[in-house]
C-alpha positions as CSV (number, residue, x, y, z in Angstrom):
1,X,0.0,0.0,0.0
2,X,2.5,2.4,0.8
3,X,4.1,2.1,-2.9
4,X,0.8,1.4,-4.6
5,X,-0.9,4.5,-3.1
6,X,1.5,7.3,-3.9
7,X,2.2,5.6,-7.5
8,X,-2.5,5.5,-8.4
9,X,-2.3,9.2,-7.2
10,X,0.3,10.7,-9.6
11,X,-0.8,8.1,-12.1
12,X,-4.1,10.6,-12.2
13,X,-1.8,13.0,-14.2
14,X,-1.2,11.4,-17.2
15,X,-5.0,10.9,-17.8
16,X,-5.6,14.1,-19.8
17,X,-2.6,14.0,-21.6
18,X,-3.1,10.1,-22.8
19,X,-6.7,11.3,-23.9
20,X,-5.0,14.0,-26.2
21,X,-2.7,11.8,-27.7
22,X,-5.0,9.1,-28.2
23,X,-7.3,11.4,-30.1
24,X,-4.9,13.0,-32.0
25,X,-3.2,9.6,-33.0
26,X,-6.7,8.4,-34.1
27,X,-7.5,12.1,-35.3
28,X,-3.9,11.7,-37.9
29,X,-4.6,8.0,-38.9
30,X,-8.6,8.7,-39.7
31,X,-6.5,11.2,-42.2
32,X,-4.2,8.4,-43.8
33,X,-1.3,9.9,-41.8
34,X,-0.1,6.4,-40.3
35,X,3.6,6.9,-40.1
36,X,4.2,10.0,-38.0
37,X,2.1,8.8,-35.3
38,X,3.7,5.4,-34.9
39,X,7.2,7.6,-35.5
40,X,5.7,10.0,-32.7
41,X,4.9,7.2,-30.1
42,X,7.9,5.2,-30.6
43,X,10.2,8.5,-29.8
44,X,7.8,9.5,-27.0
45,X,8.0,6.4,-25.7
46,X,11.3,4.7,-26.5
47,X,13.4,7.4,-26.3
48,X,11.9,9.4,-23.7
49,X,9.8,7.0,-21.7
50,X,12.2,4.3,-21.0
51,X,15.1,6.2,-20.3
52,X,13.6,9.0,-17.9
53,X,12.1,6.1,-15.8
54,X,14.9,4.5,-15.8
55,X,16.3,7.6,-14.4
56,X,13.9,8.9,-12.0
57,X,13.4,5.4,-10.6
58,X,16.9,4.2,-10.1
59,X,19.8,7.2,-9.9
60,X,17.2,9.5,-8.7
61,X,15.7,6.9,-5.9
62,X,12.6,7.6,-7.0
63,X,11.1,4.0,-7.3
64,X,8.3,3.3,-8.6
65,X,7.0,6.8,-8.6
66,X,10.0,7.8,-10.8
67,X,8.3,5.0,-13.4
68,X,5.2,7.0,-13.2
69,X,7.1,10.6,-13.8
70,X,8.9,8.9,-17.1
71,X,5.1,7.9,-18.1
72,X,3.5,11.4,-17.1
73,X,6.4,13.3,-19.2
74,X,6.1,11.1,-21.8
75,X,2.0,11.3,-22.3
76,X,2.7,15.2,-22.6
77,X,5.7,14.6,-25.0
78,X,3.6,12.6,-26.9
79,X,0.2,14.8,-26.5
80,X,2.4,17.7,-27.7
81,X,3.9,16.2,-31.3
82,X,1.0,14.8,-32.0
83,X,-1.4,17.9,-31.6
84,X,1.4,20.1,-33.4
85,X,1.5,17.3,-36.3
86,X,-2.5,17.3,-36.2
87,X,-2.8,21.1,-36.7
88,X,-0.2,20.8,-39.6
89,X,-2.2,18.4,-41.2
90,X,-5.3,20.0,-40.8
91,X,-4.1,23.4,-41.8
92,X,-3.2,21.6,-45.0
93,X,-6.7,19.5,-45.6
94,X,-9.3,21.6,-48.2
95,X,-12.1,23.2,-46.7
């Protein structure tokens, strides 16, 4: 409990930000642009995800909590590209 508890609470934070990306992703692929999305995730991620949690959680002492920081920071990395990418697209799209 006292890992689980702490870890639920800031897990709360990524909610919004995994309900942008989600929709934008889906938003991006509904207009046949499949690549930069899955390019998009895998950066947000790959490259970001796995090693900030790594980094948090271990060097930092952060635990499992650090794991849920690398996730959180991630979401909005992710959110954020894919959003910006979405509002190129659409910018581009006839009326």
């Amino acid at each position: 409990m006292a890992i689980a508890v702490p870890a639920l609470i800031l897990a709360t934070l990524f909610f919004v930000a995994d309900g942008i990306q989600v929709v934008a992703a889906q938003a991006l692929r509904s207009a046949a642009d499949v690549w930069w999305p899955t390019a998009m995730h895998v950066f947000s991620y790959g490259v970001v995800m796995m090693p900030l949690s790594w980094l948090f959680a271990l060097p930092m002492g952060m635990g499992v909590d650090g794991i849920v920081w690398g996730v959180i920071v991630a979401s909005l990395v992710s959110a954020a590209l894919l959003t910006g990418r979405f509002v190129r697209v659409a910018r581009r799209m006839p009326a």
